[in-house]
PDB file as gemmi writes it, atoms N, CA and C in Angstrom:
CRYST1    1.000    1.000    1.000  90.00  90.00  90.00 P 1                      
ATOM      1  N   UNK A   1      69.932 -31.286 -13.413  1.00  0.00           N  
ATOM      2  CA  UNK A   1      70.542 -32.526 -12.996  1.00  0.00           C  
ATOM      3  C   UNK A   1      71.739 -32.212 -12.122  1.00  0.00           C  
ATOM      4  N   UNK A   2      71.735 -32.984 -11.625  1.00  0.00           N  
ATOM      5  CA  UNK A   2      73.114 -32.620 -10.092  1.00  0.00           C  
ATOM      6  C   UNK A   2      74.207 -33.589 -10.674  1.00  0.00           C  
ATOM      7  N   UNK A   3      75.070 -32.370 -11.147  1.00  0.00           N  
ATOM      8  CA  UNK A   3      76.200 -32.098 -11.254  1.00  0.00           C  
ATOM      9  C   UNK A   3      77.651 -32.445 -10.454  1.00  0.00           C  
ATOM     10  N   UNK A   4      78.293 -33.629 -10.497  1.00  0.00           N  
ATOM     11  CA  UNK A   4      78.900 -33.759  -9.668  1.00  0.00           C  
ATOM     12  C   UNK A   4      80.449 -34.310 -10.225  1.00  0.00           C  
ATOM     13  N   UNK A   5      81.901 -34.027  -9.630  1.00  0.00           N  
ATOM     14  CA  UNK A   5      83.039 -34.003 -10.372  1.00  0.00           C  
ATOM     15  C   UNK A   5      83.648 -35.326 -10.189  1.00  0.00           C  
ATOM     16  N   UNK A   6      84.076 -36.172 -11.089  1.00  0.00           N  
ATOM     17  CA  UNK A   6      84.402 -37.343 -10.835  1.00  0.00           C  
ATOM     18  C   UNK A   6      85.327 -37.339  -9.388  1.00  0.00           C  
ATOM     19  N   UNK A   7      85.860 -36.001  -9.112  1.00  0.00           N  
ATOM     20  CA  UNK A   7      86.540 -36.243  -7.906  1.00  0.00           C  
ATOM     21  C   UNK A   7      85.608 -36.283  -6.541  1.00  0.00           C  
ATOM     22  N   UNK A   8      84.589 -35.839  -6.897  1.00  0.00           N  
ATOM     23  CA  UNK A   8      83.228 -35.750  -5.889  1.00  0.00           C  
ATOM     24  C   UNK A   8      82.735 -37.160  -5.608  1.00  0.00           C  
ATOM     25  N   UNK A   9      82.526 -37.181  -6.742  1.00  0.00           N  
ATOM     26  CA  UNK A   9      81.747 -39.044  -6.618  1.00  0.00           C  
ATOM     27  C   UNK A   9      82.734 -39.263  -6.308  1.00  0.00           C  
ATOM     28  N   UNK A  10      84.240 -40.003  -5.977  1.00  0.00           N  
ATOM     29  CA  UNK A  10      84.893 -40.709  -5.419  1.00  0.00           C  
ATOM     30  C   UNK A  10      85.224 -40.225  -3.877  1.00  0.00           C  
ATOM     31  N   UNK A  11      85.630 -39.401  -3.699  1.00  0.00           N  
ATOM     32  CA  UNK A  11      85.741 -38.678  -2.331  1.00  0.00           C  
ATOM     33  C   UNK A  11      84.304 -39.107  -1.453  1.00  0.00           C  
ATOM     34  N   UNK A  12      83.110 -39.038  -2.267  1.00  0.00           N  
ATOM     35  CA  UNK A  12      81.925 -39.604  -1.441  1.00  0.00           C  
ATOM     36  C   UNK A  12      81.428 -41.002  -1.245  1.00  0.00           C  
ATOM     37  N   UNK A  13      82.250 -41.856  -2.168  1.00  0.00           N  
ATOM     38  CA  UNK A  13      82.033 -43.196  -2.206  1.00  0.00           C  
ATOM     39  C   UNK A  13      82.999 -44.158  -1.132  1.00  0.00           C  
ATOM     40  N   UNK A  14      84.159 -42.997  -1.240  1.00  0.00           N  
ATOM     41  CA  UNK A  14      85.748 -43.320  -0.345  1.00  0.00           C  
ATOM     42  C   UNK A  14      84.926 -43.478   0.780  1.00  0.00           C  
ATOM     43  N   UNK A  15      84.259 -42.040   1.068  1.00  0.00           N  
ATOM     44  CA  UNK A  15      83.845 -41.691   2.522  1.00  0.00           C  
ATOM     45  C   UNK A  15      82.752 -42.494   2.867  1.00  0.00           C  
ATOM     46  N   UNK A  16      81.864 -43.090   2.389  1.00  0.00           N  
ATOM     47  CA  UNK A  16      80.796 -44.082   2.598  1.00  0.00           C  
ATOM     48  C   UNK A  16      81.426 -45.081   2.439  1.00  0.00           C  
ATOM     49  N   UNK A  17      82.726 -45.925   2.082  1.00  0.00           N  
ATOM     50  CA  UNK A  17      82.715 -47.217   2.260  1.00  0.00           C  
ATOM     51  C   UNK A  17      83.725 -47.085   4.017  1.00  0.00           C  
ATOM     52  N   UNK A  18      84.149 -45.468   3.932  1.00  0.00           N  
ATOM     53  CA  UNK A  18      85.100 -45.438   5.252  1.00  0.00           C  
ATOM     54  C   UNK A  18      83.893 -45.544   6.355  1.00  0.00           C  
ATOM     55  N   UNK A  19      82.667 -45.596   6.202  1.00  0.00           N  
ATOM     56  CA  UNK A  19      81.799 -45.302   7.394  1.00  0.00           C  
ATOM     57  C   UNK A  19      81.437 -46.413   7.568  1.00  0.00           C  
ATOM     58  N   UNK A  20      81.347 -47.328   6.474  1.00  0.00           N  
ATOM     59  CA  UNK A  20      80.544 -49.089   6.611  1.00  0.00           C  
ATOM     60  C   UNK A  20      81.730 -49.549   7.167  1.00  0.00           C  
ATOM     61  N   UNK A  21      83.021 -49.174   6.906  1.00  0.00           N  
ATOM     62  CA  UNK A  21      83.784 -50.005   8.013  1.00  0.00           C  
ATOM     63  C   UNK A  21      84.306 -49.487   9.316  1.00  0.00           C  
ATOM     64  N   UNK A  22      83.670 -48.606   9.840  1.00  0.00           N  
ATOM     65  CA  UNK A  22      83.411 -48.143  10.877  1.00  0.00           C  
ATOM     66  C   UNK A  22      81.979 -48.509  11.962  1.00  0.00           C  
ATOM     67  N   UNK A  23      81.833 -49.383  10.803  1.00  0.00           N  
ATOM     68  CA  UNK A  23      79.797 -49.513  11.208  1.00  0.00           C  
ATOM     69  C   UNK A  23      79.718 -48.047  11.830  1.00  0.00           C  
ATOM     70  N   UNK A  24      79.113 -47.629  10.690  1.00  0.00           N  
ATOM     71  CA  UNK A  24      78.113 -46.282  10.928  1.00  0.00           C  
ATOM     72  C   UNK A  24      77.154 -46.240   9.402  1.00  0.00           C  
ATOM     73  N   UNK A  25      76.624 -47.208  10.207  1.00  0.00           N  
ATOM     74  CA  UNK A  25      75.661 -46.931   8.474  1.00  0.00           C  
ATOM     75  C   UNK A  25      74.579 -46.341   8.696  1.00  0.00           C  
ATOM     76  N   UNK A  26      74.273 -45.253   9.072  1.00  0.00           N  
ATOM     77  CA  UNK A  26      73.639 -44.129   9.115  1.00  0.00           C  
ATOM     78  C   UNK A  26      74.453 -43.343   7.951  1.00  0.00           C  
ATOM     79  N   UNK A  27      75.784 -42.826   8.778  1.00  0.00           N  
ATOM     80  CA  UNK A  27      77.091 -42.199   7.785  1.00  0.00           C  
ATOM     81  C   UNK A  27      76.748 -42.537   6.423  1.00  0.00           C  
ATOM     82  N   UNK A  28      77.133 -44.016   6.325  1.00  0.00           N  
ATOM     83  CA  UNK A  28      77.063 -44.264   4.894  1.00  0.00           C  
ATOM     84  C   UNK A  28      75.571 -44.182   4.245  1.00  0.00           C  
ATOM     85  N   UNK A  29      74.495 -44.448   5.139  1.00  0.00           N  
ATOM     86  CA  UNK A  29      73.168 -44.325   4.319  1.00  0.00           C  
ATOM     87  C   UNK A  29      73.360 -42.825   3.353  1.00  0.00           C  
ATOM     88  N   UNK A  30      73.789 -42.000   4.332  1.00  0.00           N  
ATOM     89  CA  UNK A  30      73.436 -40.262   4.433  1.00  0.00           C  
ATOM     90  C   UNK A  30      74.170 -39.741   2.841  1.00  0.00           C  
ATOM     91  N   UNK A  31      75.389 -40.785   3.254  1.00  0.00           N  
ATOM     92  CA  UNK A  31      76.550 -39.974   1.635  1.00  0.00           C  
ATOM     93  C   UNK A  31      76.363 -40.570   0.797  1.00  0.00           C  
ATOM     94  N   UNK A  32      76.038 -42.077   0.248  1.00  0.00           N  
ATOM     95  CA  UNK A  32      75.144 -43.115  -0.593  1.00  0.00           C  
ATOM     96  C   UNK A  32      73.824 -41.689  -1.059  1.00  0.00           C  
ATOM     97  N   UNK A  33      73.360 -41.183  -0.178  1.00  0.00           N  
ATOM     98  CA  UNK A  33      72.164 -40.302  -0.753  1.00  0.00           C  
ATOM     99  C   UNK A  33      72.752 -38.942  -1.673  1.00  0.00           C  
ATOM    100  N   UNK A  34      73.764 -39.120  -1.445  1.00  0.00           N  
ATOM    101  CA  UNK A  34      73.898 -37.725  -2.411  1.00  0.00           C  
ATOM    102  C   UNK A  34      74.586 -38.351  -3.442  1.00  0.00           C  
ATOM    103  N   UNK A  35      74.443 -39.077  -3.810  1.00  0.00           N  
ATOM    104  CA  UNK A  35      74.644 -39.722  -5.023  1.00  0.00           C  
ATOM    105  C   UNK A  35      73.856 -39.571  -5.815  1.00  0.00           C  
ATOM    106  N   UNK A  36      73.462 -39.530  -7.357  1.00  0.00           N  
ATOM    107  CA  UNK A  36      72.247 -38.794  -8.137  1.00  0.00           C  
ATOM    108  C   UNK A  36      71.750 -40.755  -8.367  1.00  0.00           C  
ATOM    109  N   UNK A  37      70.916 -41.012  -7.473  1.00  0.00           N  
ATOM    110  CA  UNK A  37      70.429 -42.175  -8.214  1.00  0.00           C  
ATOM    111  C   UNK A  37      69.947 -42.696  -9.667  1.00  0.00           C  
ATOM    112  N   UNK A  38      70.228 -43.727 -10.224  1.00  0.00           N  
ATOM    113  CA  UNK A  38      70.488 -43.932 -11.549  1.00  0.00           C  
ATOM    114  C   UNK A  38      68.798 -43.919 -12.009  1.00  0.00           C  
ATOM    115  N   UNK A  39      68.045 -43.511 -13.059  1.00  0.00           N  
ATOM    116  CA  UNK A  39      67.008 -43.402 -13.166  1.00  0.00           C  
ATOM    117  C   UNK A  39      66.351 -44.566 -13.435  1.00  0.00           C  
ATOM    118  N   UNK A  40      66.895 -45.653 -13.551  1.00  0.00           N  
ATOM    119  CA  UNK A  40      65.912 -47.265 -13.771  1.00  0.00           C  
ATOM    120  C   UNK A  40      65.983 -47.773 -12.231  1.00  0.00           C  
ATOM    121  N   UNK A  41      67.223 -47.216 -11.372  1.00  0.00           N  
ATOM    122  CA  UNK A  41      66.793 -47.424  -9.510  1.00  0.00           C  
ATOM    123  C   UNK A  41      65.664 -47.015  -9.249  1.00  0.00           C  
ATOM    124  N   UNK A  42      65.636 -45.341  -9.674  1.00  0.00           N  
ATOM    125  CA  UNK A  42      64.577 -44.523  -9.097  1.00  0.00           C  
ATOM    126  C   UNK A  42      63.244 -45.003  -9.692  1.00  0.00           C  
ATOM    127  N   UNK A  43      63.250 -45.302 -10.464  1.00  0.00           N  
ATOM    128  CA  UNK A  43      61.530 -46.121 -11.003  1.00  0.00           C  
ATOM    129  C   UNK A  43      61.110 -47.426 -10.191  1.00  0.00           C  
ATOM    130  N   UNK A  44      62.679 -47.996 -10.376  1.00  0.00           N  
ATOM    131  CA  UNK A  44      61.903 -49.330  -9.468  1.00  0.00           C  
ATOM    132  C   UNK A  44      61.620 -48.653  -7.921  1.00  0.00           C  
ATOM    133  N   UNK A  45      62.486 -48.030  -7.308  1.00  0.00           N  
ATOM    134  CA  UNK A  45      62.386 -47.220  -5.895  1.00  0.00           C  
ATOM    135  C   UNK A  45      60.926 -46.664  -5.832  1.00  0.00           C  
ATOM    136  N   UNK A  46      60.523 -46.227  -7.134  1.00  0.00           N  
ATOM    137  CA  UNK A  46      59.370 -45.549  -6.802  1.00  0.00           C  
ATOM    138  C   UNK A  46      58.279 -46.742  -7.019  1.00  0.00           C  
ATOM    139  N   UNK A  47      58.078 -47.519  -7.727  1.00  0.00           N  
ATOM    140  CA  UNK A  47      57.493 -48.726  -7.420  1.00  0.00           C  
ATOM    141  C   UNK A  47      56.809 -49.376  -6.705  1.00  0.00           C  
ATOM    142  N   UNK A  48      58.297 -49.851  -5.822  1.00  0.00           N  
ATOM    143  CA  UNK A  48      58.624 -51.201  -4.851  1.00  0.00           C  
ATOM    144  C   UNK A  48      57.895 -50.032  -3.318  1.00  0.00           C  
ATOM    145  N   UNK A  49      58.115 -49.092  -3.205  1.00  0.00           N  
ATOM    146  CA  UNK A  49      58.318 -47.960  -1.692  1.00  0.00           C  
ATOM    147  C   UNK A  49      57.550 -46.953  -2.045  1.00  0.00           C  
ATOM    148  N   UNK A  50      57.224 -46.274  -3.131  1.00  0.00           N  
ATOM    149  CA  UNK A  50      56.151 -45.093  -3.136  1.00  0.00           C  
ATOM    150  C   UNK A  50      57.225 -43.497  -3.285  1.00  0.00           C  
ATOM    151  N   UNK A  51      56.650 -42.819  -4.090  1.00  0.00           N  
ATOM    152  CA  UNK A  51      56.789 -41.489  -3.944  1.00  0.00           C  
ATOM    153  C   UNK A  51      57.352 -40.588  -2.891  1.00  0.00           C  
ATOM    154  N   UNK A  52      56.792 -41.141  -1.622  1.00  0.00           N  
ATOM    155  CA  UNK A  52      56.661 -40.565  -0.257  1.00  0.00           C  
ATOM    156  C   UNK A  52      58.146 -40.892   0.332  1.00  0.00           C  
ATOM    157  N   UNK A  53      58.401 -42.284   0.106  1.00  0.00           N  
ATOM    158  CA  UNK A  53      60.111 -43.156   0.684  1.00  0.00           C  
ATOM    159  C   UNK A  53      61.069 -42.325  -0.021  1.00  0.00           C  
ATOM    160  N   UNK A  54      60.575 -41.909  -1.187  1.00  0.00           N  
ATOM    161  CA  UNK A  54      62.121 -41.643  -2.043  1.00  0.00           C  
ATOM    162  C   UNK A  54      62.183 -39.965  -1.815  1.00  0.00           C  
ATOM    163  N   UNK A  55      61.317 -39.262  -1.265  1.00  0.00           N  
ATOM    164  CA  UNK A  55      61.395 -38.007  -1.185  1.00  0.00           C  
ATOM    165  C   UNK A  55      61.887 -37.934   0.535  1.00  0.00           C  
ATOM    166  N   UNK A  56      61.245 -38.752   1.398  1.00  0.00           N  
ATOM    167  CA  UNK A  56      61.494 -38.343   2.959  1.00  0.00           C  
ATOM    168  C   UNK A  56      62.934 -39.075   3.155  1.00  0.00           C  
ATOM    169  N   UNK A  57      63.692 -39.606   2.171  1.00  0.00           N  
ATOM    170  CA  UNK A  57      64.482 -40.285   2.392  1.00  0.00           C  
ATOM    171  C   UNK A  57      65.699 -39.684   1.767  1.00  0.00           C  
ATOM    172  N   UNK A  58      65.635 -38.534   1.092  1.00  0.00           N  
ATOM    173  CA  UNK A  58      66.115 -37.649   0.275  1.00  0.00           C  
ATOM    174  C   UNK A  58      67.300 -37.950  -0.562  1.00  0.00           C  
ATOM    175  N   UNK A  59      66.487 -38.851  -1.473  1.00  0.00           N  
ATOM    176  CA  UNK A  59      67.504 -38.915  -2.664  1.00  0.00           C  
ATOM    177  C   UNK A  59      67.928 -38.280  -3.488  1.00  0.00           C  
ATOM    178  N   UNK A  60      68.655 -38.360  -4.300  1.00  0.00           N  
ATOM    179  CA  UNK A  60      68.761 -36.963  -5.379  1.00  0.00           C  
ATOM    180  C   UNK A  60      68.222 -37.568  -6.408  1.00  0.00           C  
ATOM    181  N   UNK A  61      67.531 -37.507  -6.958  1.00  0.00           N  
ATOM    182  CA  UNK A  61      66.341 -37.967  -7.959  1.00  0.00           C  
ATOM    183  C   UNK A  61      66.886 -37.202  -9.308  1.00  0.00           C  
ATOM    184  N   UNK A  62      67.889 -36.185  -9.377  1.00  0.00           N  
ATOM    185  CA  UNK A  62      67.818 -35.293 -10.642  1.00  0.00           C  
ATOM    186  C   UNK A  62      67.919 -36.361 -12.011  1.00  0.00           C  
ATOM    187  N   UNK A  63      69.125 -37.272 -12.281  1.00  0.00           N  
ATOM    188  CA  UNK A  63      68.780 -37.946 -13.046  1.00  0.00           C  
ATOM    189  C   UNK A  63      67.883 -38.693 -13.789  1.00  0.00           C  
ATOM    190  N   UNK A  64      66.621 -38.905 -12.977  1.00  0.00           N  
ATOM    191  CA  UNK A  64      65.691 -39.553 -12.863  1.00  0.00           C  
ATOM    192  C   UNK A  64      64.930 -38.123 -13.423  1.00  0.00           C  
ATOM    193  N   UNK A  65      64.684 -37.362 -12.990  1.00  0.00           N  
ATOM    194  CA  UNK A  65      63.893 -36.135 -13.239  1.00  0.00           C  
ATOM    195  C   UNK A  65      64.679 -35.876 -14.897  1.00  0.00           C  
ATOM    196  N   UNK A  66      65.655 -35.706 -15.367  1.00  0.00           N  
ATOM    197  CA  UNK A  66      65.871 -35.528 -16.925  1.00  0.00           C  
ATOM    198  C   UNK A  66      65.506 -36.673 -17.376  1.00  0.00           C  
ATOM    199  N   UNK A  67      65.834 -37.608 -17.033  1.00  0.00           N  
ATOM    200  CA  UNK A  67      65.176 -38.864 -18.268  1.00  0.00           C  
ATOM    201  C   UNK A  67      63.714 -38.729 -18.247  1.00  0.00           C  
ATOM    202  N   UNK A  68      63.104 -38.925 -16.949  1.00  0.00           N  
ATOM    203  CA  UNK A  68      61.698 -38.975 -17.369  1.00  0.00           C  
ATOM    204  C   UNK A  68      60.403 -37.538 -17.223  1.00  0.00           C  
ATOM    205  N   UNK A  69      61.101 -36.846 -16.905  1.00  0.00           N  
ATOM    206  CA  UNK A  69      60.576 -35.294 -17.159  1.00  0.00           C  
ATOM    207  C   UNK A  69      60.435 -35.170 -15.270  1.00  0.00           C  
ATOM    208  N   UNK A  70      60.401 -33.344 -15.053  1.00  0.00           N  
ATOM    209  CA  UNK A  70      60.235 -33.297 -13.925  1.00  0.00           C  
ATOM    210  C   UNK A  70      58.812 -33.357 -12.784  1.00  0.00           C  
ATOM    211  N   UNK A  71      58.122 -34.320 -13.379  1.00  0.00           N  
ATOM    212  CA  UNK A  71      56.733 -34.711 -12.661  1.00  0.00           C  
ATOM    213  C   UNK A  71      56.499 -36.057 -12.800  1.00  0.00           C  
ATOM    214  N   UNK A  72      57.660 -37.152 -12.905  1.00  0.00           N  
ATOM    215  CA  UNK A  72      57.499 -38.270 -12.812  1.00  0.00           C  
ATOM    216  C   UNK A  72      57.072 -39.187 -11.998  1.00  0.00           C  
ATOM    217  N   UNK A  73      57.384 -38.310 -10.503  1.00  0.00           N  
ATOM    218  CA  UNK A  73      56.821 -39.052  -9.517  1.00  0.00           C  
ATOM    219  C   UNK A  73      55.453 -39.037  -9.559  1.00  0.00           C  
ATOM    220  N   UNK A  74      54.814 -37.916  -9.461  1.00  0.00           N  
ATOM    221  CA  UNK A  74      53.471 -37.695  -9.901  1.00  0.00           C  
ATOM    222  C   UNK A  74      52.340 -38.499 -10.932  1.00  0.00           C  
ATOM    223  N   UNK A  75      53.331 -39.247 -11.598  1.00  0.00           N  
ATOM    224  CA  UNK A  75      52.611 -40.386 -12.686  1.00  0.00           C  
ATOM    225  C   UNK A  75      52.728 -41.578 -12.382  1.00  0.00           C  
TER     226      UNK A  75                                                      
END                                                                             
């Protein structure tokens, strides 16, 4: 699971809300992604968009991978 320091998550959340008010939401798409998405997102994500969206789109899935084992997408 990806490991990250409460000073991390804020420094990256700082920096993604500094890019939406810059309109650069590319920026912010990009640092929003290294965020470990919460594992009831990543189910519905995998859902609603497919396997294929949440991998070419490169989320960090690790959370999602400990709750529901690491071949979840696969099911």
């Amino acid at each position: 699971m990806s490991q990250l320091t409460n000073e991390q998550t804020s420094y990256i959340i700082h920096a993604s809300l500094e890019a939406a008010a810059r309109g650069d939401a590319a920026e912010e798409s990009r640092l929003i992604r290294l965020l470990p998405l919460a594992p009831h997102l990543a189910k519905v994500a995998k859902e609603m968009w497919g396997k294929e969206y949440l991998l070419q789109e490169g989320y960090d899935l690790s959370e999602a991978d400990a709750a529901f084992g690491a071949d979840w997408l696969d099911r």
